[in-house]
C-alpha positions in Angstrom: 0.0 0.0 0.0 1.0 3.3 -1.0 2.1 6.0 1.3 -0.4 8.5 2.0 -0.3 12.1 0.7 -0.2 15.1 3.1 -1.4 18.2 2.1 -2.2 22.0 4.1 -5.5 22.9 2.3 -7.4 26.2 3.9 -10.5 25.1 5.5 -13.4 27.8 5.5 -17.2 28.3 5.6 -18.4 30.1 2.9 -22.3 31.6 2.0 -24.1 30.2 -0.7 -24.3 33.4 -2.8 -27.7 31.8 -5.0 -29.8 31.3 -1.6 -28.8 34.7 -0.7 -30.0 36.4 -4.1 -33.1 34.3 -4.0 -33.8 35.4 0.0 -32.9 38.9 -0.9 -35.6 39.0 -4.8 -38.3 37.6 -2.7 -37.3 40.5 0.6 -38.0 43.4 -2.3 -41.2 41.7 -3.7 -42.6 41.7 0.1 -41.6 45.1 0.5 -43.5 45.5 -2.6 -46.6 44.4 -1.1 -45.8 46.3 2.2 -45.4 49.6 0.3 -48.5 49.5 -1.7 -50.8 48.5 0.9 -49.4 50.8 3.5 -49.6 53.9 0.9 -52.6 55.7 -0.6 -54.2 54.3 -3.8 -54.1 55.9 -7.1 -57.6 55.1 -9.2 -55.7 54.8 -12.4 -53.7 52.0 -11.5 -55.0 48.8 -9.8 -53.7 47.5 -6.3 -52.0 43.7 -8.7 -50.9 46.2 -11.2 -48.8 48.5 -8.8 -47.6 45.4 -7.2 -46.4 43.8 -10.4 -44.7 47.1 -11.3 -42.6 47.5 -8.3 -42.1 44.1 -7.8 -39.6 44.6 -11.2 -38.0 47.5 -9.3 -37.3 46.2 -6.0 -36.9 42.2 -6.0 -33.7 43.5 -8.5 -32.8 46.1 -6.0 -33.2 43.7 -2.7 -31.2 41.1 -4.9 -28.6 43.5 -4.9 -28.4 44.2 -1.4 -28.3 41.1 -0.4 -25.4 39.9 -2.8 -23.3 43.1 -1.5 -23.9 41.1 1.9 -23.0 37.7 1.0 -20.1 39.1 -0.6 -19.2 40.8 2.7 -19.7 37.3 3.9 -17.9 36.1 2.4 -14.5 38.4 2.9 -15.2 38.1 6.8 -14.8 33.9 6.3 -12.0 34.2 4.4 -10.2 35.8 7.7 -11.3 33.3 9.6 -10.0 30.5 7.3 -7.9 28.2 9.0 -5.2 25.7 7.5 -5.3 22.2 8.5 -3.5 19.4 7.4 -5.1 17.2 5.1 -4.1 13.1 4.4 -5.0 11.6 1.0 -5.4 8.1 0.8 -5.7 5.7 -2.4 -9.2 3.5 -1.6 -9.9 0.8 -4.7 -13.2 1.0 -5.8 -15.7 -0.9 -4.3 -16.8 -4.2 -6.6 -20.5 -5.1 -7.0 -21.6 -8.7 -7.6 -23.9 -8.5 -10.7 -27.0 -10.8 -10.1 -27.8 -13.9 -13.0 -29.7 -11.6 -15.0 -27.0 -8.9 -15.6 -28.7 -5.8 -14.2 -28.0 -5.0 -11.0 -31.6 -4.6 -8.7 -30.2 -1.8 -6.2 -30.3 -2.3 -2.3 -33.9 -1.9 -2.4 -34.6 -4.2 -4.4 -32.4 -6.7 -3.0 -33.5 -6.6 0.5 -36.8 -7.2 -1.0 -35.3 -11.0 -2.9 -33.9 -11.6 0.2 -37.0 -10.8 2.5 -38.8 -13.2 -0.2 -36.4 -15.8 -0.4 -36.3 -16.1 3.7 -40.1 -16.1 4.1 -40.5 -19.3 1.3 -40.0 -21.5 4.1 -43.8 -22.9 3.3 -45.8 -20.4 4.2 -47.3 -19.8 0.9 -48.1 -23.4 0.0 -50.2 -23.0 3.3 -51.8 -20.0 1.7 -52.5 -22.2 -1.5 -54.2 -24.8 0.5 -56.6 -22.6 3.0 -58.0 -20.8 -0.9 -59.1 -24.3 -1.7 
């Protein structure tokens, strides 16, 4: 066996920039709906319809804001990375047992032949005989 390999890799925790832009879109569209119900109607324009117009300014706009943040984030865990050493190790790939017919069932589907296979200890052919 081979000698393993040691590394120093930088450990950190970093935001998931995609959740934040999602968190931060759907912030500006309820700020949307906060903003036109808290302010007074116009008669031209319909309650949905000033919704649906803001909602194109400020889900952008709160997107924005919160990828500024995750990016700030994101600077604050890189100076809090630390450096560890890391071992890598050579592992030989595991080798499944193909059943008769070729195609391998999956674990599922094996516990299931074997569940079968252990309760054909004659319980069926008592089965057969109480339907006659």
């Amino acid at each position: 066996m081979s000698e393993p390999e040691r590394r120093s890799v930088r450990v950190r925790r970093s935001p998931k920039i995609g959740t934040f832009l999602l968190i931060g879109a759907a912030a500006g569209v309820l700020a949307t709906v906060v903003a036109v119900n808290l302010t007074p109607s116009d008669p031209t324009i319909s309650t949905p319809q000033a919704i649906g117009f803001l909602a194109l300014l400020f889900a952008p706009l709160g997107a924005g804001i919160a990828g500024v943040i995750a990016l700030v984030v994101d600077r604050v865990s890189e100076r809090r990375a630390r450096v560890v050493e890391a071992e890598r190790t050579a592992q030989e790939p595991a080798v499944a047992v193909a059943p008769e017919s070729g195609v391998d069932p999956g674990p599922v589907e094996r516990g299931r032949a074997e569940d079968a296979a252990s309760e054909s200890d004659g319980s069926s052919d008592r089965e057969d005989a109480e339907r006659s």
